[in-house]
C-alpha positions as CSV (number, residue, x, y, z in Angstrom):
1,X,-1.7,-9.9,16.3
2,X,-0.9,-7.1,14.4
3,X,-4.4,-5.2,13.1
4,X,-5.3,-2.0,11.0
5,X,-9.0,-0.6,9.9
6,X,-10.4,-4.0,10.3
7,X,-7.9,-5.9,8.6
8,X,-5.8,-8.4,10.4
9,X,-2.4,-8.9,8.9
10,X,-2.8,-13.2,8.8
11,X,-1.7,-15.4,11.9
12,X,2.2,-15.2,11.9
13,X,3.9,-17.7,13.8
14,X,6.0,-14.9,15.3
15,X,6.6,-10.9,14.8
16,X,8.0,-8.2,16.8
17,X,7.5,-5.2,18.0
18,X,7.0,-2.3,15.4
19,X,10.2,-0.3,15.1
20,X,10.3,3.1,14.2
21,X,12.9,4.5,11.7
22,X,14.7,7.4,12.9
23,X,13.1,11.2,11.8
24,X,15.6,13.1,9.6
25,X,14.8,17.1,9.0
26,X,14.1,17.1,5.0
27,X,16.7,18.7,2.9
28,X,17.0,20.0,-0.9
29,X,20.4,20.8,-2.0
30,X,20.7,22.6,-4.9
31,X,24.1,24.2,-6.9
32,X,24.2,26.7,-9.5
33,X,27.0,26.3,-12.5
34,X,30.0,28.7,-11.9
35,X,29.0,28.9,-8.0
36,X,31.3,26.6,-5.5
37,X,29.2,24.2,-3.2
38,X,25.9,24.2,-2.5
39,X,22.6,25.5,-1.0
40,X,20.1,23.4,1.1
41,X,16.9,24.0,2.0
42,X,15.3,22.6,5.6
43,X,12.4,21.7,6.8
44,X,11.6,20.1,10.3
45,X,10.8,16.2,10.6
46,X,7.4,15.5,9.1
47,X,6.1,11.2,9.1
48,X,8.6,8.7,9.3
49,X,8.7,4.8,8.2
50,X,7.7,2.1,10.3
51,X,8.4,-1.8,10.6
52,X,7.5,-5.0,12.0
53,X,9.7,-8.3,11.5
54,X,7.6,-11.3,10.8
55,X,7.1,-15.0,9.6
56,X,4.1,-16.9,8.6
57,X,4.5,-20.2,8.3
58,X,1.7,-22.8,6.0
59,X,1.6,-26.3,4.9
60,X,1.2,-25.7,1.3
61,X,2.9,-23.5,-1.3
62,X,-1.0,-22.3,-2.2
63,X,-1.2,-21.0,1.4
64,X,1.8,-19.0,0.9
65,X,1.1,-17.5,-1.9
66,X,-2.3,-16.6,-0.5
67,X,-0.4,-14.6,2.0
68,X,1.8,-12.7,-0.1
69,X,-0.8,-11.9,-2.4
70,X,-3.4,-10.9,0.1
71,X,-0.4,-8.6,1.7
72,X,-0.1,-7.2,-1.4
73,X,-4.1,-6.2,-2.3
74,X,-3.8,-4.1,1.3
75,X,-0.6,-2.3,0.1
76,X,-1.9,1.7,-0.1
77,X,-5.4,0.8,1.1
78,X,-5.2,1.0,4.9
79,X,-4.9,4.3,6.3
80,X,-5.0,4.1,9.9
81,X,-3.6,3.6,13.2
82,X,-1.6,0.7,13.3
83,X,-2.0,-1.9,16.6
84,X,0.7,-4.6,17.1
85,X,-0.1,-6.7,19.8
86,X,1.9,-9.0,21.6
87,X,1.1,-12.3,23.9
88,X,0.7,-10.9,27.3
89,X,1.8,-7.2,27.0
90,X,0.2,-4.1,26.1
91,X,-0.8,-3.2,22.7
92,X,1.4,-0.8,21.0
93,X,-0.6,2.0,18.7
94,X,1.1,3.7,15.7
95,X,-1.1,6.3,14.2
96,X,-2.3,7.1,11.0
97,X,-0.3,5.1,8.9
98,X,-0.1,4.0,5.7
99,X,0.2,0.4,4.5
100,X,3.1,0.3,2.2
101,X,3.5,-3.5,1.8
102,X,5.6,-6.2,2.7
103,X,9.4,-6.8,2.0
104,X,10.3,-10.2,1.9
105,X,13.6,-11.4,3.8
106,X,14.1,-14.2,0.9
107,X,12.3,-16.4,-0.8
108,X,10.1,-18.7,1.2
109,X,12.2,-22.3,2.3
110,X,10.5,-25.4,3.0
111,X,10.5,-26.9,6.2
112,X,10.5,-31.1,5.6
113,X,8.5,-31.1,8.9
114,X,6.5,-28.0,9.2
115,X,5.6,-26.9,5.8
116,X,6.9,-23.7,3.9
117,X,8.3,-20.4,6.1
118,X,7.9,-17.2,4.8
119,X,9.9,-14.5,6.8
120,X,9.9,-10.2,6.2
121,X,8.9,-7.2,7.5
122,X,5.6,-5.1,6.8
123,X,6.0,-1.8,5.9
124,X,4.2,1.5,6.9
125,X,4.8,4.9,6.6
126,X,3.3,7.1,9.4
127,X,2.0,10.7,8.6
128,X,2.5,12.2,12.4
129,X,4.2,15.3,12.6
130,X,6.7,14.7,15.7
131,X,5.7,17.8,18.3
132,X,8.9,19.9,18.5
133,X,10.1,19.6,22.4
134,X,8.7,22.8,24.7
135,X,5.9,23.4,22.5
């Protein structure tokens, strides 16, 4: 089940674990005309994107579009932590995060047996500020 501020992100028939993408230090490069190379400005890690893999799958082509659609009216309206939890293992907690939407991995395919599949990954974006190490 994967859950933030009340909202439950449907019943897919399978997702994984949420994945966080790696924390760069923020750069600005900037060049001046008649000066060779260039000048960057740094700043330490600040929030960093996170993902979960998933698939829904529904009988009808209404229930999928259902899905997507309600994914998308949550897109920049849930602000906080973000709990993925998994059959028979501990829930993982990402906090305050944003809800940025969902990324389809194609369009949904039809299943003669089982109805359509729909397959992605939602989207966050977590504002933590990663604790430099010693401090």
């Amino acid at each position: 089940m994967i859950s933030q501020d009340g909202f439950t992100f449907g019943a897919p028939a399978y997702h994984g674990r949420p994945i966080s993408a790696a924390r760069y230090a923020r750069i600005r490069s900037f060049t001046w005309h008649g000066v060779a190379g260039e000048s960057h400005l740094t700043s330490p890690p600040a929030g960093f994107d996170v993902f979960v893999e998933c698939g829904w799958e529904a009988v009808s082509e209404v229930a999928l579009e259902a899905i997507e659609n309600g994914l998308a009216e949550q897109a920049g309206r849930l602000f906080g932590d973000l709990t993925v939890q998994q059959s028979g293992r501990p829930a993982i907690v990402k906090p305050q995060c944003t809800f940025v939407g969902y990324e389809p991995a194609a369009p949904g395919r039809l299943d003669p047996h089982r109805g359509w599949f729909l397959s992605g990954r939602l989207l966050w974006r977590s504002r933590v500020t990663p604790v430099p190490a010693g401090a």
